[in-house]
C-alpha positions in Angstrom: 77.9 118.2 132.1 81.5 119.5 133.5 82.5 118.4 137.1 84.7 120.5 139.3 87.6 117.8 140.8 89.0 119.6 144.1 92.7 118.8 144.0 94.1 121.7 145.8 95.2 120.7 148.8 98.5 119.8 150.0 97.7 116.4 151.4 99.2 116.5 154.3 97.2 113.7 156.2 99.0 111.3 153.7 102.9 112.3 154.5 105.3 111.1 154.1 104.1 109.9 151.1 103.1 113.3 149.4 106.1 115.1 150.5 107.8 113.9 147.3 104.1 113.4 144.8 101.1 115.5 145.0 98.1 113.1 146.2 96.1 113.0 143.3 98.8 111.1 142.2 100.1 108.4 144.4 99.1 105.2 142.8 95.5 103.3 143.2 95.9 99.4 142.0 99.4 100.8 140.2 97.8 103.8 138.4 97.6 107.5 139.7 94.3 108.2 141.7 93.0 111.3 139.6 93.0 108.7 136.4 89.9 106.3 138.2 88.4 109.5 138.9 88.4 110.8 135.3 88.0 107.1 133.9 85.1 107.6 135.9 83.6 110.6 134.7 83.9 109.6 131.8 81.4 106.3 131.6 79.0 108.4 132.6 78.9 111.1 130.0 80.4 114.2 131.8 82.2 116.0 128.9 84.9 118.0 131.1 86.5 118.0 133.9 87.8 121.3 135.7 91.0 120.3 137.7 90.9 123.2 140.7 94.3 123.5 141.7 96.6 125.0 144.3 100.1 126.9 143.0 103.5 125.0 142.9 101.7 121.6 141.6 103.9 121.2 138.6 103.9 117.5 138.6 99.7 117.3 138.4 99.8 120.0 135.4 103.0 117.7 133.6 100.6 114.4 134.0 97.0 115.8 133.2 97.2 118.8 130.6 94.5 121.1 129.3 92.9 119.6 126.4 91.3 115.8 125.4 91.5 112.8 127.5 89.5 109.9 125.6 86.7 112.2 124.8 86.9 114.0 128.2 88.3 118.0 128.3 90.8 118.7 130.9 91.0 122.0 132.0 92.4 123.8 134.8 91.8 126.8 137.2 94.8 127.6 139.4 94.1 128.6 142.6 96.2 132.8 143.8 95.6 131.8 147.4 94.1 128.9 149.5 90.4 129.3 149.0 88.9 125.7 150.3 86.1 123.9 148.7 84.1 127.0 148.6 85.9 129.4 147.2 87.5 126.6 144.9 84.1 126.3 143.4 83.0 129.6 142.7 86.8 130.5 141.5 86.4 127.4 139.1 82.5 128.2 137.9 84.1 131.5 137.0 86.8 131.3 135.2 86.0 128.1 133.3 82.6 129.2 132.4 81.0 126.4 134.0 77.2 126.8 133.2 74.1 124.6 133.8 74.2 121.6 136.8 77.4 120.3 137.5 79.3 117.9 140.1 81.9 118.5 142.2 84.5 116.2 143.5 86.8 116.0 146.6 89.9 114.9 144.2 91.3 112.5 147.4 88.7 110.2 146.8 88.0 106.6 145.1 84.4 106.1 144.1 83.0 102.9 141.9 79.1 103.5 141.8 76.7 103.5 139.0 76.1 107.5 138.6 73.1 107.6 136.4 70.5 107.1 138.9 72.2 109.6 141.3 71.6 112.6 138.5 67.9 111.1 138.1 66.7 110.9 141.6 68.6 115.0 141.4 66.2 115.9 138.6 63.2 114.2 139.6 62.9 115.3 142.9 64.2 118.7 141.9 66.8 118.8 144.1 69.2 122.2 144.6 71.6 119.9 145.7 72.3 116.5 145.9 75.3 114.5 148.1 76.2 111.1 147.2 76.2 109.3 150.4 77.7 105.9 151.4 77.1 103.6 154.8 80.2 102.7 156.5 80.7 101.1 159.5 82.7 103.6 161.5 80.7 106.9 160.5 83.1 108.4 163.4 86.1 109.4 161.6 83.6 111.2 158.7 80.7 114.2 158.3 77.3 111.8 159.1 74.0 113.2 157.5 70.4 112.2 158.5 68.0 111.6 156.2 63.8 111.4 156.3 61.8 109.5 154.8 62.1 110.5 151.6 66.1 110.5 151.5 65.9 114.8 152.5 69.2 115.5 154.1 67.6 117.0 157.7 70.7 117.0 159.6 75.0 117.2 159.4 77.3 115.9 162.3 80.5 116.0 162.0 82.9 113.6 163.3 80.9 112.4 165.9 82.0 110.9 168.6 82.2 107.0 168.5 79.1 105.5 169.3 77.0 108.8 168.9 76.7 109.0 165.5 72.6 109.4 164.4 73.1 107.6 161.1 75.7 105.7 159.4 75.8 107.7 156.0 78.7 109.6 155.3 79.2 112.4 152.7 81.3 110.4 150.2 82.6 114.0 148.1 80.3 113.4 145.5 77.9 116.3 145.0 75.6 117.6 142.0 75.0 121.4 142.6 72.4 123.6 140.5 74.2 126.5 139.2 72.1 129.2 141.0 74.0 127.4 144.4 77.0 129.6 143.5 75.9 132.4 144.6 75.0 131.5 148.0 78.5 130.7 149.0 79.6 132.7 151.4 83.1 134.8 150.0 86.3 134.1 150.7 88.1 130.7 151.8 84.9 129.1 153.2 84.3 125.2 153.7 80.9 124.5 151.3 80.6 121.4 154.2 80.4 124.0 157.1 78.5 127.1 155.6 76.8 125.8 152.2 75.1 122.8 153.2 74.2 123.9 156.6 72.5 126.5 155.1 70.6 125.4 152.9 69.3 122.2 155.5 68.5 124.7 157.8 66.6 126.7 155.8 64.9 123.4 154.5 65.8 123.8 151.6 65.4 120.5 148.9 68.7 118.6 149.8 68.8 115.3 148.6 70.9 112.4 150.2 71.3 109.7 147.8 72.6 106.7 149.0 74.6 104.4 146.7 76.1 100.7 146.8 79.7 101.0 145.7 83.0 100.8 146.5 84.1 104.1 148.0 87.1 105.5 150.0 88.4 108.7 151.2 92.1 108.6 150.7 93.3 111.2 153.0 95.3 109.3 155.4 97.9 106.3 155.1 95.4 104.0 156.9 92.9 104.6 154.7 94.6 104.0 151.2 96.5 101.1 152.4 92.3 99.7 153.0 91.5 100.5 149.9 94.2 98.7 148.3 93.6 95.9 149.9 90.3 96.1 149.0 90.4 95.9 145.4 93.3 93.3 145.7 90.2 91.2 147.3 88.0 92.4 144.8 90.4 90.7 142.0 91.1 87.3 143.8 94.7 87.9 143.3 97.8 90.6 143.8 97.5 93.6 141.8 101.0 93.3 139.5 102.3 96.0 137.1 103.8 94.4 133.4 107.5 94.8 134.7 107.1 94.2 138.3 109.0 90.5 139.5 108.2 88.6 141.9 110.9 85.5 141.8 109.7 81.6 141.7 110.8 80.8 145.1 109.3 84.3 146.9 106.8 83.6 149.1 103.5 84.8 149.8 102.3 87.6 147.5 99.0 88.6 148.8 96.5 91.2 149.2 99.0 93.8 147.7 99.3 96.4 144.7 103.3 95.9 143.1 104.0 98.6 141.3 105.9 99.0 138.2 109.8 97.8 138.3 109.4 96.6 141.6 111.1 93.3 142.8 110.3 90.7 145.5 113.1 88.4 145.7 113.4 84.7 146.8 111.9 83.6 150.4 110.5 87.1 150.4 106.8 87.6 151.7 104.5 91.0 150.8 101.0 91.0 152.3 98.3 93.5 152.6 100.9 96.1 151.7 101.2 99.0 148.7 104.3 98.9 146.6 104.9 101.9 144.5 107.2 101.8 141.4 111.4 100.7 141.4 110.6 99.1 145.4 112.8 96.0 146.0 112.3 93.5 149.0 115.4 91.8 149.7 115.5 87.7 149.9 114.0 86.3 153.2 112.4 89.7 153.9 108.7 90.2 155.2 106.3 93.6 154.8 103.0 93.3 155.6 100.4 95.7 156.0 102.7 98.9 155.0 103.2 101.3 151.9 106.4 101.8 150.2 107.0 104.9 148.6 108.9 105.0 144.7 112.5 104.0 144.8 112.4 102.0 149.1 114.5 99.0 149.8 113.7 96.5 152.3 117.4 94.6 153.5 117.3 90.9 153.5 115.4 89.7 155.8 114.1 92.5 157.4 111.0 92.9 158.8 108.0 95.1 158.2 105.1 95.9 159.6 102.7 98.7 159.8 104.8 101.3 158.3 105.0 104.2 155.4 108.2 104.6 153.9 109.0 107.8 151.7 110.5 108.1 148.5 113.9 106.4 148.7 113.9 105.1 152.1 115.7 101.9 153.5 115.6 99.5 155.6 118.7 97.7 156.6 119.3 94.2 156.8 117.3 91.9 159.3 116.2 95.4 161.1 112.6 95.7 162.2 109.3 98.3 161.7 106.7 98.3 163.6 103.0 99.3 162.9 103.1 103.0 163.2 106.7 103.9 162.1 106.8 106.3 159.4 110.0 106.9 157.2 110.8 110.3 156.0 112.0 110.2 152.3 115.7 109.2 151.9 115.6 107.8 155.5 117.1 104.6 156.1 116.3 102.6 159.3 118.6 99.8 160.8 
């Protein structure tokens, strides 16, 4: 089976982080997102993955090239112009050949759920289309669906206000289309979420919400990749440490956080809930909690952080203070 991985959007939810890395890149538990993806795909037999990407994304093409992954094909169809999920699908069906059932995932999201019974409730039921769907507690912020009885999809609302929302299921970007699907999206650079689906509800068609228990997490915003991190920091009982990251003897608390490779947390230093990418270095007596640091960021001595993103190359000066909320544009320095 191949699967279509959307990765052509310019992630701009996530800046300042993706103003210097595309986002199918910046680093989940210190390796790049698209690789738990593809690891992914690959337990559960899917033979190649179709990379569906914009223009002027150099960096994804240099780290994932055409050809064999560990028994996985990559392949890639770049997107002329910006054609949205829709049209990113039926560009990629036709000119990587795809035939038969395949998936299709939203490239800017972390999923960790046993697949096999997803594509058997799909063929048993004799679905035309099935959406991988995951309870959350604040279905707000997402696309909700309703479901009958017999796990149908009836009914989409998007974003609903808080407190409104008819279920707590939200489409996770997980979806296993029949091929005849393809031709009933609508041309040109058309959301599959908001003609597609629709549709085909509406029309009572045989859409299938299948509900899984997983970890799972949309990674389009700050917020929501720093919850993630901590997540599978908790999931491990411990921090998550690259081979040549250093934390020193006398540093303080290391907890809840993802240190990425070459980083440094020197002595009296505290890192909590936070995301360190590679080459970060947190000065003696300094304290970041709850923040990402971008490649190459310096936190002064004893400095504090909280609450903050740092681009590529930022700094923080000596004994100066962030507070939740403050964002640092790459290069910027603070203090």
């Amino acid at each position: 089976m191949d699967a279509i991985i959307l990765v052509g959007g310019q992630g701009s939810r996530l800046r300042p982080l993706t103003l210097t890395r595309h986002k199918s890149l910046i680093p989940v538990a210190n390796r790049p997102a698209l690789d738990h993806l593809l690891d992914w795909l690959g337990r559960f037999g899917t033979e190649r993955a179709v990379l569906a990407m914009g223009q002027r994304q150099d960096d994804l093409v240099k780290e994932y090239p055409e050809g064999d992954r560990g028994g996985l094909t990559i392949a890639h169809v770049v997107e002329r112009e910006r054609l949205e999920s829709g049209g990113a699908i039926r560009n990629a069906v036709r000119a990587a050949e795809v035939e038969g059932r395949f998936l299709v995932l939203n490239g800017d999201v972390y999923v960790d759920f046993d697949l096999g019974p997803a594509l058997g409730a799909h063929e048993q039921t004799q679905a035309r289309l099935t959406l991988a769907l995951c309870r959350v507690s604040e279905p707000s912020a997402f696309g909700v669906a309703v479901v009958d009885g017999d796990s149908r999809i009836t009914g989409f609302v998007e974003k609903p206000p808080p407190g409104t929302a008819p279920s707590d299921l939200v489409n996770a970007g997980v979806w296993v289309f029949e091929p005849d699907l393809v031709g009933e999206i609508p041309p040109g650079a058309v959301r599959v979420e908001e003609t597609l689906f629709p549709s085909l509800v509406g029309r009572g068609e045989n859409v299938l919400g299948y509900g899984f228990e997983g970890l799972w997490a949309d990674l389009g915003t700050p917020a929501r990749y720093l919850e993630l991190s901590q997540a599978l920091a908790r999931r491990e009982g411990m921090p998550l440490l690259a081979r040549t990251a250093h934390v020193a003897d006398d540093a303080g608390s290391i907890e809840g956080s993802a240190l990425g490779h070459g980083s440094v947390v020197a002595a009296g230093a505290w890192v909590t809930g936070s995301v360190l990418w590679e080459d970060v270095r947190v000065e003696a007596g300094a304290r970041v909690s709850d923040s990402v640091l971008a490649d190459g960021v310096t936190i002064g001595a004893r400095a504090v952080v909280r609450g903050a993103v740092l681009g590529r190359g930022a700094s923080v000066a000596a004994g100066a203070r962030l507070r939740p909320g403050d964002l640092v544009e790459p290069g910027g320095r603070r203090g």
